[in-house]
C-alpha positions in Angstrom: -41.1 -107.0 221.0 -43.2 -109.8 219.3 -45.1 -108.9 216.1 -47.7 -110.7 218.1 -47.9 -108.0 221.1 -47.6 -105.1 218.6 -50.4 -106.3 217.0 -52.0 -107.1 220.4 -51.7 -103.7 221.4 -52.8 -101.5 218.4 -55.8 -103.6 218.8 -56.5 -102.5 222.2 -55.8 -99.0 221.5 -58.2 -99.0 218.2 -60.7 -100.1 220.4 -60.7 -98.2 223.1 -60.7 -95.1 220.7 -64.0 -96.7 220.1 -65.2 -95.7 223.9 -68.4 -93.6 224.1 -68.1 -90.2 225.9 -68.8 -90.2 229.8 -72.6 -90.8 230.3 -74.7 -87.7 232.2 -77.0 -89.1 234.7 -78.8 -85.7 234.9 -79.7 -83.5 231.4 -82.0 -80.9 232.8 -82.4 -77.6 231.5 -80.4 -75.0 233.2 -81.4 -71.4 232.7 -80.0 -68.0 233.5 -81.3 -66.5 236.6 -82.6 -63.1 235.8 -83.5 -62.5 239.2 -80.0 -61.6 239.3 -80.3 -58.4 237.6 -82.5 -56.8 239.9 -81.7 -58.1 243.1 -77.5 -58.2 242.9 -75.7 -55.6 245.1 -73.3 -55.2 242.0 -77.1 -53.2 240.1 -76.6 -50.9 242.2 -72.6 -50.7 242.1 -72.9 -50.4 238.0 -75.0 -47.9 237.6 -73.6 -45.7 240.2 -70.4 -44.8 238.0 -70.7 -42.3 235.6 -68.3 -43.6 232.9 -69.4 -47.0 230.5 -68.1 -49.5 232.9 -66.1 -51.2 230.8 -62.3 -51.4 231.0 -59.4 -53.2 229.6 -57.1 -55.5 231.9 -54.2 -55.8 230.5 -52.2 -56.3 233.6 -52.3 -60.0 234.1 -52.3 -60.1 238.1 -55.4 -57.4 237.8 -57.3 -59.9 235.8 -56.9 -62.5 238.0 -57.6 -59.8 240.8 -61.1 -59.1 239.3 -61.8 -62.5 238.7 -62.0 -63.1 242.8 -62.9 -59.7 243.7 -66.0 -60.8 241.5 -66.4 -64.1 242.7 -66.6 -62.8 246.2 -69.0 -60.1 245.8 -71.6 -62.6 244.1 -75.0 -63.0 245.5 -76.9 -65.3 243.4 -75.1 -66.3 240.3 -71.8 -67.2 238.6 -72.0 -68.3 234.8 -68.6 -69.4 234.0 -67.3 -70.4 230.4 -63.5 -71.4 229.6 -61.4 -74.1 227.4 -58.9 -73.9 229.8 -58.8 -74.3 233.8 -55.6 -75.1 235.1 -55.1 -77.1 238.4 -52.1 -73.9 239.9 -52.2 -71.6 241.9 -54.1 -69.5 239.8 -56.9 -72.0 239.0 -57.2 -73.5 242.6 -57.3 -69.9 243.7 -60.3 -69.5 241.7 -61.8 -72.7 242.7 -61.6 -71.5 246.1 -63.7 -68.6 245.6 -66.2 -70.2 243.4 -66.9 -72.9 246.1 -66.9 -69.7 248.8 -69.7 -68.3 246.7 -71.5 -71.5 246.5 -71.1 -72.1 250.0 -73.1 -68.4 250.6 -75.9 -70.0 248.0 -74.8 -68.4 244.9 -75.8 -70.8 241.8 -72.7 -71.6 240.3 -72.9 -73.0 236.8 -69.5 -73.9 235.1 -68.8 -75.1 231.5 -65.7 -76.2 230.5 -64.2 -77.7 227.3 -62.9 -81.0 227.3 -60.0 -81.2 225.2 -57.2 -80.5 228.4 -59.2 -81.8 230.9 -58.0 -85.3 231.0 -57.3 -86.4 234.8 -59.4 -83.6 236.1 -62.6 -85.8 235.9 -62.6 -86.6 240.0 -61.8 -82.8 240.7 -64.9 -82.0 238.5 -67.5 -84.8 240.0 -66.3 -83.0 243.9 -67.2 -79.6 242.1 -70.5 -81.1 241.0 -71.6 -82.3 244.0 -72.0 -79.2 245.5 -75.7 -78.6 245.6 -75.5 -74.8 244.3 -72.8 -76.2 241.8 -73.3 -77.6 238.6 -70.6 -78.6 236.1 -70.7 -79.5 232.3 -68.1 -80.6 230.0 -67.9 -79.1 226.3 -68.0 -82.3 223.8 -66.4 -84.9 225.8 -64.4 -87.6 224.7 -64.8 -91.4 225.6 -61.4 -92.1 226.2 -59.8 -90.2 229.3 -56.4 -91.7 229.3 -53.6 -92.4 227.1 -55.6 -93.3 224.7 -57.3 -90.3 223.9 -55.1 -88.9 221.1 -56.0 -91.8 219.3 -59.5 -91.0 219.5 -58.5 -87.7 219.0 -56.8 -88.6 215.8 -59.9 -91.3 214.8 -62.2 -89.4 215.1 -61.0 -85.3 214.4 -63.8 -84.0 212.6 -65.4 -84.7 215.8 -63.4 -83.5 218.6 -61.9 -80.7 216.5 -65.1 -78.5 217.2 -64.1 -76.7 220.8 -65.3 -74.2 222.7 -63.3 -71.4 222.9 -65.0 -68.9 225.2 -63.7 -67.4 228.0 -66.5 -65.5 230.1 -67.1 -65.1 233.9 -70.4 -63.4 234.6 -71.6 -62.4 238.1 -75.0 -62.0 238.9 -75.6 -61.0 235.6 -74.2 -57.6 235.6 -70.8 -58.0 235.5 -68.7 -60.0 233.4 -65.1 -60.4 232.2 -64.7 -61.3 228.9 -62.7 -63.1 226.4 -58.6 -63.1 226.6 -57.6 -65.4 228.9 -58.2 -69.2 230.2 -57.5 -69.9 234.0 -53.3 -70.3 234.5 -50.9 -68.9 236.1 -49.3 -68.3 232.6 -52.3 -66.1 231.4 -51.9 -64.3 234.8 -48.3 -63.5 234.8 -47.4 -66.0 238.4 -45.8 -68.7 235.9 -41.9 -67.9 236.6 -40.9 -69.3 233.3 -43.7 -69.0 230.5 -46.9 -66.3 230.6 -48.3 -65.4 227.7 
């Protein structure tokens, strides 16, 4: 190769590290729901038990059990936080019940961090869409394709501030928290890696 073309093309990649982050055509407030807490079928399902209501799930398929058990008994909202959503069986499984609860009229609001997301950008816009759906990205970067690591590595003290939480809360009673992101490997289906 020339010295001319690799010139040619560190250019091109030092200026599209340069690329602004995807503009937001709509920046309105959105605020938790509290009518949740008194209307949700799930009020009455917590404080019927007699014990705290909170337990551990360590067994990975429970998690993800919960996680759609949840999703299916929402009424009116889903507040979902995570860094990572994977597009398997695991994910899509997920994404099916989060659309089944929007489809019944739950408000589904989902924010996700950027940093793995590359690709996913059509998937999310078809999410968003959804009238009872709304979907945010967690400091996006301008470049989405190859190169984004170069942004990444231009600008790091930028995009090195993610957002590591992991929370699904239904109606605003129930919630599971922290632990995992959405995988098959965090749920014990991958066949060769789970964490």
């Amino acid at each position: 190769m020339r010295p001319r073309h690799c010139w040619a093309i560190c250019l091109s990649l030092f200026l599209s590290a340069c690329a602004s982050a995807p503009q937001v055509a709509d920046n309105s407030v959105s605020q938790f729901n509290d009518r949740a807490q008194t209307e949700s079928p799930l009020v009455a399902l917590a404080t019927s038990q007699a014990h705290s209501g909170i337990r551990l799930l360590a067994d990975p398929s429970e998690a993800l059990q919960s996680r759609l058990h949840l999703a299916a008994l929402a009424t009116i909202t889903l507040d979902i936080q995570y860094y990572l959503w994977q597009g398997d069986d695991s994910g899509l499984a997920l994404t099916h019940e989060v659309l089944q609860a929007a489809d019944r009229g739950v408000r589904v609001r989902i924010l996700l961090d950027d940093i793995y997301h590359s690709g996913r950008d059509s998937a999310y816009q078809t999410l968003d869409v959804h009238p009872n759906v709304e979907v945010r990205l967690f400091n996006p970067m301008g470049n989405r394709g190859a190169a984004k690591q170069v942004n990444y590595a231009l600008k790091k003290s930028t995009f090195n501030y993610r957002m590591h939480n992991k929370i699904f809360l239904v109606d605003g009673v129930a919630a599971v928290l922290v632990g995992r992101n959405i995988g098959d490997e965090y749920f014990g289906q991958d066949p060769s890696f789970n964490f």
